[in-house]
PQR file of N, CA, C, O and H, with PARSE charges and radii, in Angstrom:
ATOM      1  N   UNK A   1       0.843  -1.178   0.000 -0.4000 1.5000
ATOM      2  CA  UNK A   1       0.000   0.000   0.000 -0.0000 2.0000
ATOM      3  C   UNK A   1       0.887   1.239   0.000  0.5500 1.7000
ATOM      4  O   UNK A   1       1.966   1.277   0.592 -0.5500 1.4000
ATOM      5  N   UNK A   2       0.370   2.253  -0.700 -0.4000 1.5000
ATOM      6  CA  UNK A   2       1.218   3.415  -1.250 -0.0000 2.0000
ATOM      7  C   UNK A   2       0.420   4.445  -0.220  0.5500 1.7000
ATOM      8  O   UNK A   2      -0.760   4.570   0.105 -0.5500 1.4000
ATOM      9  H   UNK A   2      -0.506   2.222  -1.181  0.4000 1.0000
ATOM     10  N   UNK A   3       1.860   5.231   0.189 -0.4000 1.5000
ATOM     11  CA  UNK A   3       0.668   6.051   0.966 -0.0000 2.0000
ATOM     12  C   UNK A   3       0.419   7.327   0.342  0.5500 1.7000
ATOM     13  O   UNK A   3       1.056   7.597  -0.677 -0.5500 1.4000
ATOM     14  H   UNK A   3       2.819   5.129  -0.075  0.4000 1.0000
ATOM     15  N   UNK A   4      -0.419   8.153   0.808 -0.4000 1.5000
ATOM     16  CA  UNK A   4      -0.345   9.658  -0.002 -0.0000 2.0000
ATOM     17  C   UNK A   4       0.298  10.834   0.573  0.5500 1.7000
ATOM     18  O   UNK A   4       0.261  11.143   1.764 -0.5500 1.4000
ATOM     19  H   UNK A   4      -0.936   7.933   1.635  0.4000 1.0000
ATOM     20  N   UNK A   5       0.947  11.527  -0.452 -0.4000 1.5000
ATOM     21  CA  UNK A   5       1.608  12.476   0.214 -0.0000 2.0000
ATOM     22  C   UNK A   5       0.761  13.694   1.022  0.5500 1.7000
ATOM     23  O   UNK A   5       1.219  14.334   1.969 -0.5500 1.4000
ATOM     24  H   UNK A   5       0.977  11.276  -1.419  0.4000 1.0000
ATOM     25  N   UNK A   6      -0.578  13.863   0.430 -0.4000 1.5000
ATOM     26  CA  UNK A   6      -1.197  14.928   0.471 -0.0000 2.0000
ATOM     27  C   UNK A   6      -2.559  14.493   1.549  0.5500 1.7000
ATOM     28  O   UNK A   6      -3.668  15.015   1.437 -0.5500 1.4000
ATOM     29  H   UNK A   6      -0.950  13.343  -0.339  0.4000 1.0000
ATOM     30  N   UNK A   7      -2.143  13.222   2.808 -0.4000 1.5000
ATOM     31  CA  UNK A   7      -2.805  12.718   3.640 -0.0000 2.0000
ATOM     32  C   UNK A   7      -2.255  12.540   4.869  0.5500 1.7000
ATOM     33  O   UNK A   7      -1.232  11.854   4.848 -0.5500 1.4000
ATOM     34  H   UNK A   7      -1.241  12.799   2.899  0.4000 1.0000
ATOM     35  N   UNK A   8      -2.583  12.913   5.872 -0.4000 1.5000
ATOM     36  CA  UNK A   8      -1.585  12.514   7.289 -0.0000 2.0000
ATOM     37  C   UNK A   8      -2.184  11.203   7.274  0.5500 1.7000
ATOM     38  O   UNK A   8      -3.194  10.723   6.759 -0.5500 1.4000
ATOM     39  H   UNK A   8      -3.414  13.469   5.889  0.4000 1.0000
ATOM     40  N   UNK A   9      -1.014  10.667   8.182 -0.4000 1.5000
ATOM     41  CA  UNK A   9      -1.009   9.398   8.801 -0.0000 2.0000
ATOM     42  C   UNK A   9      -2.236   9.027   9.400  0.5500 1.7000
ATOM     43  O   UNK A   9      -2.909   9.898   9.951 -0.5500 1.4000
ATOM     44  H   UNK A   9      -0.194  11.057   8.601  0.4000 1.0000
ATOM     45  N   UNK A  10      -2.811   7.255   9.350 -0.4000 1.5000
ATOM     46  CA  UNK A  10      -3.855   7.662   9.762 -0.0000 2.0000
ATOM     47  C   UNK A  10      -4.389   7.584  11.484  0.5500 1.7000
ATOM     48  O   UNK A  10      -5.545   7.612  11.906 -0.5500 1.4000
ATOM     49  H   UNK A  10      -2.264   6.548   8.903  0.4000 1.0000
ATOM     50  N   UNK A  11      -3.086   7.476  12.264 -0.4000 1.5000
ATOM     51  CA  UNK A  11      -2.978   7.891  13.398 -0.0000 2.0000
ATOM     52  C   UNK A  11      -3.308   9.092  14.098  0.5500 1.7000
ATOM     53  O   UNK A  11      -4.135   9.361  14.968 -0.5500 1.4000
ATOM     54  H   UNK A  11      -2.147   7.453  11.921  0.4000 1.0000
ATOM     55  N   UNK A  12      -2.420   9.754  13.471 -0.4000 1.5000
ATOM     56  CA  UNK A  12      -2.573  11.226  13.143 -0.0000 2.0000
ATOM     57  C   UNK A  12      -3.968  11.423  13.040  0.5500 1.7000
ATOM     58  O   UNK A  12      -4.359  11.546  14.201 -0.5500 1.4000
ATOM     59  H   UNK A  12      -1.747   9.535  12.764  0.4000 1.0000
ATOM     60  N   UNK A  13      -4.977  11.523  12.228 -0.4000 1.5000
ATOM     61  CA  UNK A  13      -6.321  11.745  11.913 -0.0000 2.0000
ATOM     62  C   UNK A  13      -6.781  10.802  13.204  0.5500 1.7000
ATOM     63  O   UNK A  13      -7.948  11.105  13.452 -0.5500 1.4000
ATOM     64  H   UNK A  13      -4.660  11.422  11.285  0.4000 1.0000
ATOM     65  N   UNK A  14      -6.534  10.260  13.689 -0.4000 1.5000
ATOM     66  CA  UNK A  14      -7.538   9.476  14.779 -0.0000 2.0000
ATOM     67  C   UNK A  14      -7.620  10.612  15.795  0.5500 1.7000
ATOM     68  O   UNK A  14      -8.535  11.322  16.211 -0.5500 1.4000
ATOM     69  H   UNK A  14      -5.586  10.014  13.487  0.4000 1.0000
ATOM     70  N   UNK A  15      -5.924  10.482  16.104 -0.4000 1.5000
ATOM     71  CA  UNK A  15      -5.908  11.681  17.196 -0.0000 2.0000
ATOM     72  C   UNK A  15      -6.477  12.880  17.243  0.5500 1.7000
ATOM     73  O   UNK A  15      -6.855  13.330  18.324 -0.5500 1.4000
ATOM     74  H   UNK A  15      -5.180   9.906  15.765  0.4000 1.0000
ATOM     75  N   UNK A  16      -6.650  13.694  15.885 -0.4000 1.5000
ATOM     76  CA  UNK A  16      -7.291  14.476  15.748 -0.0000 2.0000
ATOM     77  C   UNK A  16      -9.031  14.609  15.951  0.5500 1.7000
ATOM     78  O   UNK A  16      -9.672  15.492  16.520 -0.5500 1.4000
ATOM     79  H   UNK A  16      -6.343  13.329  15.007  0.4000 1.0000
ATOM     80  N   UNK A  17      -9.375  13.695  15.432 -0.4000 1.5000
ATOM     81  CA  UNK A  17     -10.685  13.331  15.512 -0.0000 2.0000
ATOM     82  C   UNK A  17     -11.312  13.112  17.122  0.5500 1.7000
ATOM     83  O   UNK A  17     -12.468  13.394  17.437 -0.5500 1.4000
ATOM     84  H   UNK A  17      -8.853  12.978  14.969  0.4000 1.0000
ATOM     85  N   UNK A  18     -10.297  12.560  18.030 -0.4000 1.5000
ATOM     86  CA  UNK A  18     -10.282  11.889  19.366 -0.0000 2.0000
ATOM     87  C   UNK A  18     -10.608  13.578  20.043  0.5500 1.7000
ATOM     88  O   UNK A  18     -11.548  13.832  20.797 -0.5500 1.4000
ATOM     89  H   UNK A  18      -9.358  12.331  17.774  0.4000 1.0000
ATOM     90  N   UNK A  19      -9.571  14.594  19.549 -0.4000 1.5000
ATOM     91  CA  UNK A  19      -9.380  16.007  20.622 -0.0000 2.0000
ATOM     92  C   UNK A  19     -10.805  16.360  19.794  0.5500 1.7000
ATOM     93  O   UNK A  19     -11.645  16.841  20.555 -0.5500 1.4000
ATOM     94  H   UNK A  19      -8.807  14.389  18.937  0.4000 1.0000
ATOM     95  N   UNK A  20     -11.138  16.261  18.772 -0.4000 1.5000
ATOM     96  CA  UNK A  20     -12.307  17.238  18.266 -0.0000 2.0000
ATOM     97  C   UNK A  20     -13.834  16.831  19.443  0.5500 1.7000
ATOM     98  O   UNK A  20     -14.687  17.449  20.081 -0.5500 1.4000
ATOM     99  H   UNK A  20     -10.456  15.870  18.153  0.4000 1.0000
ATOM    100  N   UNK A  21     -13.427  15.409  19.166 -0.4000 1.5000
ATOM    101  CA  UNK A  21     -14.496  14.888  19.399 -0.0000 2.0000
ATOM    102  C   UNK A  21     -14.794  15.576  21.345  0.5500 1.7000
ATOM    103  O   UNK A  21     -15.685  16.250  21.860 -0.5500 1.4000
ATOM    104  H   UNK A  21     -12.734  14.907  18.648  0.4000 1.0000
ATOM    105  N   UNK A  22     -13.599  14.981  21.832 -0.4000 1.5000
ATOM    106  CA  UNK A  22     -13.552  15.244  23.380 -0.0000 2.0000
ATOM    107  C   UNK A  22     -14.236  16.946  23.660  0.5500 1.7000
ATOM    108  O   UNK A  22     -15.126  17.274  24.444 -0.5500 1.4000
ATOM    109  H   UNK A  22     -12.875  14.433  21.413  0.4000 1.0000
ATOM    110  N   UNK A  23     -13.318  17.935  22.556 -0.4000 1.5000
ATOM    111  CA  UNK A  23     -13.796  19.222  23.278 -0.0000 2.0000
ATOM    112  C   UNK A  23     -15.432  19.532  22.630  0.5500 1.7000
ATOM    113  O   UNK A  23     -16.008  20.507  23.113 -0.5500 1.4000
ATOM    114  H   UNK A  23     -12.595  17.668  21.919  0.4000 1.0000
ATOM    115  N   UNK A  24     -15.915  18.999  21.926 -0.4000 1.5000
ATOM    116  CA  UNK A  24     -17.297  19.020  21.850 -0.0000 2.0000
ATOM    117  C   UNK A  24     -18.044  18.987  22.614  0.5500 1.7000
ATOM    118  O   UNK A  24     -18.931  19.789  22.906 -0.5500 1.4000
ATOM    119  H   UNK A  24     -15.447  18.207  21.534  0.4000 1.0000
ATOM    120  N   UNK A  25     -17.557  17.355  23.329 -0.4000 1.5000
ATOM    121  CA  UNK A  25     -18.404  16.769  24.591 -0.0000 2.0000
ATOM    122  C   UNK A  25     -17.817  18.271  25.942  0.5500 1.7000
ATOM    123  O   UNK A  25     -18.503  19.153  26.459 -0.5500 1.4000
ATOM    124  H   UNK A  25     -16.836  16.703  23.092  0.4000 1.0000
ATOM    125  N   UNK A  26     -16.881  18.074  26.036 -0.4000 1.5000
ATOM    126  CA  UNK A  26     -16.301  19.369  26.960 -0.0000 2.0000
ATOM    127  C   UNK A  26     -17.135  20.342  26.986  0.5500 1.7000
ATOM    128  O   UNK A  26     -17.463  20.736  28.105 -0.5500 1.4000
ATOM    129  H   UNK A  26     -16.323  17.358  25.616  0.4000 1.0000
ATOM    130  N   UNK A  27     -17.701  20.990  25.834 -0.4000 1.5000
ATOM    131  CA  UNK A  27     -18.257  22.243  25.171 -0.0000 2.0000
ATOM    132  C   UNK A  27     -19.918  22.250  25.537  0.5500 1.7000
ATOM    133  O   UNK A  27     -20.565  23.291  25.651 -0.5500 1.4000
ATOM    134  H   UNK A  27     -17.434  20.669  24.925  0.4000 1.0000
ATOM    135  N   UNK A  28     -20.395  21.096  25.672 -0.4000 1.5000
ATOM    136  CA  UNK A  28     -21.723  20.783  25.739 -0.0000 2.0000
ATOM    137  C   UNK A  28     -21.853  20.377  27.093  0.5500 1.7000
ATOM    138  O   UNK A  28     -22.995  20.385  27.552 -0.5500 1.4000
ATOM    139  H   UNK A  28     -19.870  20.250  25.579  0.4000 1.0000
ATOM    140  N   UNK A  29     -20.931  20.028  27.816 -0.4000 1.5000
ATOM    141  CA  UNK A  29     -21.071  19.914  29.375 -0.0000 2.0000
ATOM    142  C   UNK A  29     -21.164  21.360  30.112  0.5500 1.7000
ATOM    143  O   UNK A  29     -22.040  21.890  30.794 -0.5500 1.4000
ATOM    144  H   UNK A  29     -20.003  20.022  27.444  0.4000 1.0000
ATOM    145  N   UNK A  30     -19.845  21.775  29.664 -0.4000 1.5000
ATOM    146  CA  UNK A  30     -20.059  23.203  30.458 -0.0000 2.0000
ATOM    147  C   UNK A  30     -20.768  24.338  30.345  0.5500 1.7000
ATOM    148  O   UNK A  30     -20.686  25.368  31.015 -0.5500 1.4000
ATOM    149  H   UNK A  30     -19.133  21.344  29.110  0.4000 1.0000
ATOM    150  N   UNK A  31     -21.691  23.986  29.163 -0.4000 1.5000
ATOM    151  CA  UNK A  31     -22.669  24.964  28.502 -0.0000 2.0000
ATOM    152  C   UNK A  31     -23.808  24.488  29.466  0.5500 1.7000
ATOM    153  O   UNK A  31     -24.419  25.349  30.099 -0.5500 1.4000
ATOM    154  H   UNK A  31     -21.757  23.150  28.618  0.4000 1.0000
ATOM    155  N   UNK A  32     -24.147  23.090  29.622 -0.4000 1.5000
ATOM    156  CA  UNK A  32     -25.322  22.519  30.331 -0.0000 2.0000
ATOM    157  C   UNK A  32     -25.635  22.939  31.511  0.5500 1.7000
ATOM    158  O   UNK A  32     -26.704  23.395  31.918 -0.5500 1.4000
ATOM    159  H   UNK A  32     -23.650  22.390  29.107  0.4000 1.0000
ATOM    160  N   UNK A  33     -24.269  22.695  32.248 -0.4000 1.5000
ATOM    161  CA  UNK A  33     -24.095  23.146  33.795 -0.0000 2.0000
ATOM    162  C   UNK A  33     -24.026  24.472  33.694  0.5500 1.7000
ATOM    163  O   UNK A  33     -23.768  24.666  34.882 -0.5500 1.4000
ATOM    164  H   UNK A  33     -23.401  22.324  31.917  0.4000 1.0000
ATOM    165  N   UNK A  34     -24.046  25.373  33.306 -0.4000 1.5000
ATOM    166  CA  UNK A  34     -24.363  27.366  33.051 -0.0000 2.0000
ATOM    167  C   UNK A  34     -25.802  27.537  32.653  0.5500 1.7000
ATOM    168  O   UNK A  34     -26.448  28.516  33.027 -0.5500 1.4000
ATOM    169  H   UNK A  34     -24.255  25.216  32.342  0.4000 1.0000
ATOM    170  N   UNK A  35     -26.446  26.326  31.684 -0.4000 1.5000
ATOM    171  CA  UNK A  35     -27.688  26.727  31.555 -0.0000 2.0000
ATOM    172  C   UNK A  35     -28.195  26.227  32.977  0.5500 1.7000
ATOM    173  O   UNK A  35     -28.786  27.029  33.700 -0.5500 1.4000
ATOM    174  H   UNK A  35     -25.921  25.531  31.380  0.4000 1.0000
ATOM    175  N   UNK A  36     -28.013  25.145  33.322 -0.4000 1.5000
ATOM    176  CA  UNK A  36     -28.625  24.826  34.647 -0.0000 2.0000
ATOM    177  C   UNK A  36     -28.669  25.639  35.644  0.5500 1.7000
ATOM    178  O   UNK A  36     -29.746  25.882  36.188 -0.5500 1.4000
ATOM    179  H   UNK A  36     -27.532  24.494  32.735  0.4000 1.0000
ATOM    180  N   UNK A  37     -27.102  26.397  36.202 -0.4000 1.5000
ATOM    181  CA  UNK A  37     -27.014  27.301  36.845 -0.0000 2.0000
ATOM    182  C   UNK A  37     -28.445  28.619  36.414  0.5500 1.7000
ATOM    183  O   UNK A  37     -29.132  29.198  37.256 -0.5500 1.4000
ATOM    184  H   UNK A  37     -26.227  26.199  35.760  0.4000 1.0000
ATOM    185  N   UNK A  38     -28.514  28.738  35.322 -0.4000 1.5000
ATOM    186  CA  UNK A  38     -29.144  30.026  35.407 -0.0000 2.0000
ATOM    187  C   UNK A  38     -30.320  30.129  35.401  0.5500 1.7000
ATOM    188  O   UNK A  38     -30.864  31.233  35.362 -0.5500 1.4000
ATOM    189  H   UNK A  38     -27.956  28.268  34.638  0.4000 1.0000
ATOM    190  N   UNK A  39     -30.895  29.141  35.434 -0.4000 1.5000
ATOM    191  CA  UNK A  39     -32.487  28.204  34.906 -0.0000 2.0000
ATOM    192  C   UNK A  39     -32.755  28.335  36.839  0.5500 1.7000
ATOM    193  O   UNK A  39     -33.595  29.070  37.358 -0.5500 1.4000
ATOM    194  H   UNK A  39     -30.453  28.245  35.465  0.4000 1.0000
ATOM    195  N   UNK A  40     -31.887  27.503  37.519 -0.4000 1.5000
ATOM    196  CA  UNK A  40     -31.697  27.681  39.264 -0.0000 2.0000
ATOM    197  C   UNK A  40     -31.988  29.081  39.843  0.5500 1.7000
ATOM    198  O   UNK A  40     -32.843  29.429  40.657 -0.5500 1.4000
ATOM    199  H   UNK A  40     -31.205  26.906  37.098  0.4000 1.0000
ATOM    200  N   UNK A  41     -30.986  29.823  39.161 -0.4000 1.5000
ATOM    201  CA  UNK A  41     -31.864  31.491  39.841 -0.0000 2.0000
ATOM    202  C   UNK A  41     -32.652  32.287  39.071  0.5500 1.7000
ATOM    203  O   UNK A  41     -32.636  33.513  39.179 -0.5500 1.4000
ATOM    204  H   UNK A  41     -30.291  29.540  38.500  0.4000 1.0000
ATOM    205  N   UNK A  42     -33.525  31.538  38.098 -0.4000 1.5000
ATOM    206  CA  UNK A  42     -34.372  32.395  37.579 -0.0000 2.0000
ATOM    207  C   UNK A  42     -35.711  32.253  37.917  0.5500 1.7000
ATOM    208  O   UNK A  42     -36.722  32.943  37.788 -0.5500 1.4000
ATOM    209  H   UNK A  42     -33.538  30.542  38.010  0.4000 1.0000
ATOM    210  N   UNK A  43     -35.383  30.953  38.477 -0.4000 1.5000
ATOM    211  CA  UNK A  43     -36.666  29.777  39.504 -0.0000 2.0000
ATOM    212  C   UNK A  43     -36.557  30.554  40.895  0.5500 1.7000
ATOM    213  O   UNK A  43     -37.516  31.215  41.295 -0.5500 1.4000
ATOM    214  H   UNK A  43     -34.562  30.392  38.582  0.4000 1.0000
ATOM    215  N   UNK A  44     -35.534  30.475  41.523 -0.4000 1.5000
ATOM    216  CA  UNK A  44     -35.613  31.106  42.989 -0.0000 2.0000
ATOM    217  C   UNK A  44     -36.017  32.645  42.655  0.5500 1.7000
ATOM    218  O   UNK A  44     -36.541  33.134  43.656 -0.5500 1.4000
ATOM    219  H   UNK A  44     -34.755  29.938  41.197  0.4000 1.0000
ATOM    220  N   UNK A  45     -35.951  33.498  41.659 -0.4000 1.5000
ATOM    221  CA  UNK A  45     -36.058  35.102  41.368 -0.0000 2.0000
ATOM    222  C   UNK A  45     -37.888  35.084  41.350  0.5500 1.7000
ATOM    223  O   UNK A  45     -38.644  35.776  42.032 -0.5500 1.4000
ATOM    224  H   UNK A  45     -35.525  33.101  40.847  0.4000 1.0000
ATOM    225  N   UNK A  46     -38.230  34.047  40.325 -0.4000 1.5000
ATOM    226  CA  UNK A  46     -39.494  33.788  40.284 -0.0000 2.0000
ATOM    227  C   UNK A  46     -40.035  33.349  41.314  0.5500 1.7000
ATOM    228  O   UNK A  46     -40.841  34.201  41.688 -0.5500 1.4000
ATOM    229  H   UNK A  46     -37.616  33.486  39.770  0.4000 1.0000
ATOM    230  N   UNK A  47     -40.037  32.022  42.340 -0.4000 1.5000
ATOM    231  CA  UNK A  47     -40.371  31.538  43.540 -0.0000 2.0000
ATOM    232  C   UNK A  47     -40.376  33.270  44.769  0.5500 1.7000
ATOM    233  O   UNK A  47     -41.380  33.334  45.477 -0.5500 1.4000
ATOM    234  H   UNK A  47     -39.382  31.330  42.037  0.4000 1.0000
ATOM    235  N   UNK A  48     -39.548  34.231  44.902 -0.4000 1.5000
ATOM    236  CA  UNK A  48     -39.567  35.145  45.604 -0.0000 2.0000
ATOM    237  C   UNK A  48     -40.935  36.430  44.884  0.5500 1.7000
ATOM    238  O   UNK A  48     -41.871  37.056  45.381 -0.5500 1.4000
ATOM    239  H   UNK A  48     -38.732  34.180  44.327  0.4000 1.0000
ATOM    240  N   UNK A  49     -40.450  36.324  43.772 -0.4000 1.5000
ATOM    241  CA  UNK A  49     -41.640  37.569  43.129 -0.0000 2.0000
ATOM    242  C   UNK A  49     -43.400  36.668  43.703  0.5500 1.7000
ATOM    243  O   UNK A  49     -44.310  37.361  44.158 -0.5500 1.4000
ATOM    244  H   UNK A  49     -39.690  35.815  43.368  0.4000 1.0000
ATOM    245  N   UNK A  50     -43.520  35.372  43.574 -0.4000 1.5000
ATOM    246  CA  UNK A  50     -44.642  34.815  43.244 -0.0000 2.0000
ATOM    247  C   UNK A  50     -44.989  35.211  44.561  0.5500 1.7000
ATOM    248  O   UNK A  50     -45.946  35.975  44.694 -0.5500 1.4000
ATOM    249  H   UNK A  50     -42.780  34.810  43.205  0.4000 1.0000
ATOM    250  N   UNK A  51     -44.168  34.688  45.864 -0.4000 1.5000
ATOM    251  CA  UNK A  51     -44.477  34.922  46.929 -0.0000 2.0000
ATOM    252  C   UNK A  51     -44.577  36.182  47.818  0.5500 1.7000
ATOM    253  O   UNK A  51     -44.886  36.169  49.009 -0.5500 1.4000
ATOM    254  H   UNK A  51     -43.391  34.068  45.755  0.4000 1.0000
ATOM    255  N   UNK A  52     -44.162  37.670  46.810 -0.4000 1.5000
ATOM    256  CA  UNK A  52     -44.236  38.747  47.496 -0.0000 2.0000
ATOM    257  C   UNK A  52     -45.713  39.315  46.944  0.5500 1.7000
ATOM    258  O   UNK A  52     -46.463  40.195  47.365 -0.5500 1.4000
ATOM    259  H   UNK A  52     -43.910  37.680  45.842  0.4000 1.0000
ATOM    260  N   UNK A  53     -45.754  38.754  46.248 -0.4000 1.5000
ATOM    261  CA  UNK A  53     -47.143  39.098  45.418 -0.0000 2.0000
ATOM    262  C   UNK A  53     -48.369  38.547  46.108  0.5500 1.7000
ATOM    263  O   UNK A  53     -49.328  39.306  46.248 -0.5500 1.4000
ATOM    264  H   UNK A  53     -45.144  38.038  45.906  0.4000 1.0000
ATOM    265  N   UNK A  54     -48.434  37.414  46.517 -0.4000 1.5000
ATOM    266  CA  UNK A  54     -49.194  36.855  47.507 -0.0000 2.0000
ATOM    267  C   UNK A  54     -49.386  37.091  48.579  0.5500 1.7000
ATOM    268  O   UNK A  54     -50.473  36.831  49.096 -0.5500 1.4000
ATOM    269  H   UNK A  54     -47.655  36.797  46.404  0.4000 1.0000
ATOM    270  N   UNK A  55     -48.332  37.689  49.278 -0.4000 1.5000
ATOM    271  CA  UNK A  55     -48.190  38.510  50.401 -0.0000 2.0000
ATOM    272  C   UNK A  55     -49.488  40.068  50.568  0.5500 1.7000
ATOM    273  O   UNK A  55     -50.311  40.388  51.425 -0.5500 1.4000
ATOM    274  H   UNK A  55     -47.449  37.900  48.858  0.4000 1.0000
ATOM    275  N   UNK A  56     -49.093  40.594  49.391 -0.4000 1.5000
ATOM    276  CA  UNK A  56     -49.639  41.781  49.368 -0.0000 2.0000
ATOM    277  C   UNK A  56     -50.898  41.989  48.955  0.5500 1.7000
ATOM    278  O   UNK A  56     -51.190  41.832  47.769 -0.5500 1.4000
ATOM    279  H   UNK A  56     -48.425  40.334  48.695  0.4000 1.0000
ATOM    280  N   UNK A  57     -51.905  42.411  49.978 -0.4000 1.5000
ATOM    281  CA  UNK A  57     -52.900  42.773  49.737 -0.0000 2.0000
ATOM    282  C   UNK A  57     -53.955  43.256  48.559  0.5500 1.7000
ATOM    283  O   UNK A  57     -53.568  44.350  48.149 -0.5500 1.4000
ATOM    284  H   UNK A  57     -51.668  42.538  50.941  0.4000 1.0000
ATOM    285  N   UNK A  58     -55.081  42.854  47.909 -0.4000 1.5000
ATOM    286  CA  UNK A  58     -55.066  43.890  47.119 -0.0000 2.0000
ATOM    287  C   UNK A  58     -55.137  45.069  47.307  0.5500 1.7000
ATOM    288  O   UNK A  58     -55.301  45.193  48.521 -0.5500 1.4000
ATOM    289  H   UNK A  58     -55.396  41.965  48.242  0.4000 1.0000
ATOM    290  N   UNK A  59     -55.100  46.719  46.513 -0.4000 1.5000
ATOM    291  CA  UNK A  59     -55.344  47.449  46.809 -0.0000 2.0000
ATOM    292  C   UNK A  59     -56.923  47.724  47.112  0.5500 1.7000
ATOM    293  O   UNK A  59     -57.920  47.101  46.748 -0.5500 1.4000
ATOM    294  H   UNK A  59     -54.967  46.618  45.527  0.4000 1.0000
ATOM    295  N   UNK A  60     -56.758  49.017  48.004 -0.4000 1.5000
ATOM    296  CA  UNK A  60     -58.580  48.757  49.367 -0.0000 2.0000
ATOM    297  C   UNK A  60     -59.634  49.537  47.849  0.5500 1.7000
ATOM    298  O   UNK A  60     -60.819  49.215  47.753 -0.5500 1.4000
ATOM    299  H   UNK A  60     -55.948  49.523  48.300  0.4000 1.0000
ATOM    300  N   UNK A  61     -59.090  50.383  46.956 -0.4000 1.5000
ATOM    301  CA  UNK A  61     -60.037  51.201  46.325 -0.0000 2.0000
ATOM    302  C   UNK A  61     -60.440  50.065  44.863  0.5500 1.7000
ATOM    303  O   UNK A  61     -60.991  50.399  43.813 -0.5500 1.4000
ATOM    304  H   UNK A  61     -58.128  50.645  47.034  0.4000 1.0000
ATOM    305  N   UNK A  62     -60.123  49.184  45.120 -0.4000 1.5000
ATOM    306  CA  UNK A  62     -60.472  48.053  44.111 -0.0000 2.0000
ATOM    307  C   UNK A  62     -61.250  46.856  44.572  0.5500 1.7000
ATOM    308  O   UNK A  62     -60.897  46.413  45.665 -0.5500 1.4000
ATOM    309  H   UNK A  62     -59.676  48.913  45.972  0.4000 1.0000
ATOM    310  N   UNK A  63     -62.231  46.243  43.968 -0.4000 1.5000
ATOM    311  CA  UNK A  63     -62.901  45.097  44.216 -0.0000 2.0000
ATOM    312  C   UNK A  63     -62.179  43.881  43.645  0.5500 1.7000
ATOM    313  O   UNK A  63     -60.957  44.027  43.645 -0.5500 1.4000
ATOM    314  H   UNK A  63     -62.518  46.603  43.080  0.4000 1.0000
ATOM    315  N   UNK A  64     -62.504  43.018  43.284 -0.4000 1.5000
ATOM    316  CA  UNK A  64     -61.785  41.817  43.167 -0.0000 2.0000
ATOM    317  C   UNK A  64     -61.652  41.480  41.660  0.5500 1.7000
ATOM    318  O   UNK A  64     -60.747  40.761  41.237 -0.5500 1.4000
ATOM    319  H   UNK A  64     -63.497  42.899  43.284  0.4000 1.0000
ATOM    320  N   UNK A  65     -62.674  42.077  40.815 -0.4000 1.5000
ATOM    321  CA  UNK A  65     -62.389  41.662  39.318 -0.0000 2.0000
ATOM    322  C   UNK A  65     -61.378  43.046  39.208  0.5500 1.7000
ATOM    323  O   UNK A  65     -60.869  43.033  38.087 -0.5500 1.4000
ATOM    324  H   UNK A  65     -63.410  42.661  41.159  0.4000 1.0000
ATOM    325  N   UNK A  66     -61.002  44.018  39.854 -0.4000 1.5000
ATOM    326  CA  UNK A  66     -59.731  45.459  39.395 -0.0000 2.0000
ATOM    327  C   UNK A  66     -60.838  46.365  38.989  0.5500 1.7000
ATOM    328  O   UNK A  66     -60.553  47.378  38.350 -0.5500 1.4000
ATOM    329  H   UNK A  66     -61.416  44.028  40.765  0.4000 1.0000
ATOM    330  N   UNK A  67     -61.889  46.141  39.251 -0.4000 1.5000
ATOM    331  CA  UNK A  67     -63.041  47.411  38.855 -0.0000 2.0000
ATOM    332  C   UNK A  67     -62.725  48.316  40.257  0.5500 1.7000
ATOM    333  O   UNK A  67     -62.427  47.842  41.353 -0.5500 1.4000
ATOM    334  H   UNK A  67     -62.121  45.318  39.770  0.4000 1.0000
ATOM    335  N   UNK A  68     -62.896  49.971  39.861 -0.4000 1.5000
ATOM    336  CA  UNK A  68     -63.026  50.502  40.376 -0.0000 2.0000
ATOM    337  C   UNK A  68     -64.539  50.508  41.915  0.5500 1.7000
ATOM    338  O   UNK A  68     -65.708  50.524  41.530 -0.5500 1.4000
ATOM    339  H   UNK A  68     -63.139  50.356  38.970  0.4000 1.0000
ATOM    340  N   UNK A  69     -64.275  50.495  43.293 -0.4000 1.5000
ATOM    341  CA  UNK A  69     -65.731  50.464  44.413 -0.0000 2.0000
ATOM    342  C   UNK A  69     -66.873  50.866  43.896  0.5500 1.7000
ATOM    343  O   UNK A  69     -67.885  50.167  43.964 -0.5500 1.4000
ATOM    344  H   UNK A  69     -63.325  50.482  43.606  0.4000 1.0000
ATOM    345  N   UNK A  70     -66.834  52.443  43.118 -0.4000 1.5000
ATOM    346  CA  UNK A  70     -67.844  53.224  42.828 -0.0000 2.0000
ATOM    347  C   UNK A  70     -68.250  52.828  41.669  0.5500 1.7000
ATOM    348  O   UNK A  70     -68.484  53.884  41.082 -0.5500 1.4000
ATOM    349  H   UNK A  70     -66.013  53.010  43.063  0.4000 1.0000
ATOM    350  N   UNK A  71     -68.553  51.719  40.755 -0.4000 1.5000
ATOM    351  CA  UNK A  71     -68.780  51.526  39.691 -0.0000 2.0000
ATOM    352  C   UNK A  71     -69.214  50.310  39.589  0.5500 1.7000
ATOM    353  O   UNK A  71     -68.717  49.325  40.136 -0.5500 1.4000
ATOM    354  H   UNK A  71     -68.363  50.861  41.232  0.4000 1.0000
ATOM    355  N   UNK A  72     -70.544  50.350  38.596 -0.4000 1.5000
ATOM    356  CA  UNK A  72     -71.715  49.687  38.442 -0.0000 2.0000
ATOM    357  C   UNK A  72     -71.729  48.504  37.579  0.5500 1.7000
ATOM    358  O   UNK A  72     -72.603  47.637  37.591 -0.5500 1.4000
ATOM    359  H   UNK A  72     -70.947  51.149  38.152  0.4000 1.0000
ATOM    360  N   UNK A  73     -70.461  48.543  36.660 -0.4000 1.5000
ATOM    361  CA  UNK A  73     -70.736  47.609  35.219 -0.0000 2.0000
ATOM    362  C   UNK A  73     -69.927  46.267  35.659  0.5500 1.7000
ATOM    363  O   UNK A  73     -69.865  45.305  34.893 -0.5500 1.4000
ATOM    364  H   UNK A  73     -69.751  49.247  36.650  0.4000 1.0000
TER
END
């Protein structure tokens, strides 16, 4: 078998293929764990708004559908 000049070895290409492949997986891990991270405090940001909101009264010059006391419709 003749090899080609205008081809690396095909060791060479494994190895290459081996680092491509690895920092992909690398690339998609540490992207996961940042989305996770941020997905975590956008849940606790939300879990605090939901619960300050619940907290608070409605306002007294409003009835319960947001119609104004003095009004008929």
């Amino acid at each position: 078998m003749t090899e080609s000049v205008l081809l690396p070895a095909t060791n060479t290409i494994a190895l290459w293929m081996l680092v491509a492949i690895t920092m992909v997986i690398a690339a998609k891990v540490v992207t996961g764990a940042l989305l996770g991270q941020r997905r975590k405090e956008i849940y606790k940001i939300r879990e605090k708004l939901f619960a300050a909101r619940q907290e608070r009264p409605p306002p007294p010059d409003r009835d319960y559908k947001g119609r104004s006391c003095g009004s008929r419709s």
